[in-house]
Steps between C-alpha positions, in 0.01 A plus 500: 500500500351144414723295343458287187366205610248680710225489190502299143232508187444254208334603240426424116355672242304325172511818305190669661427312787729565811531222779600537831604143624675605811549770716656510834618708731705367784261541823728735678455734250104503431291780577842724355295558135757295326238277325346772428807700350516113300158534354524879389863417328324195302222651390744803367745219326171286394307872306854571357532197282091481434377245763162619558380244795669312783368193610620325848337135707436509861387253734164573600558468863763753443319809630858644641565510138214553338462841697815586373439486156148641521654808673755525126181507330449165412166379487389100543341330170315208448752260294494118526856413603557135296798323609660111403806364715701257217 
């Protein structure tokens, strides 16, 4: 059985956006299907209180990742990412 500090999740919601800002699962444990148990219970908490989109950021180079997510269903988009460090 993993144990709790084998995975974590941050996430906010804006009232119908969802965002993902990190997800982790310890590396022991990948390739298990508990990110993917994460993204199923999400999306099931996000629909229940009327969130009709999640939104996450990933590095480009990424692909690790980026597979990942396109495997959940997530599909790339085209947004310009702005940024200012104060």
């Amino acid at each position: 059985m993993e144990d709790f500090f084998s995975k974590t999740l941050s996430c906010t919601i804006d009232g119908r956006r969802g965002w993902i800002n990190h997800l982790a699962v310890d590396p022991e444990y990948q390739g298990m299907k508990i990110g993917q148990q994460i993204i199923k219970e999400l999306e099931m908490r996000f629909k229940k209180i009327g969130c009709e989109k999640i939104n996450l950021l990933i590095e480009r180079n990424n692909e690790k990742v980026q597979e990942f997510y396109e495997k959940q269903g997530f599909k790339k988009d085209e947004l310009l990412f702005m940024e200012k460090w104060i």
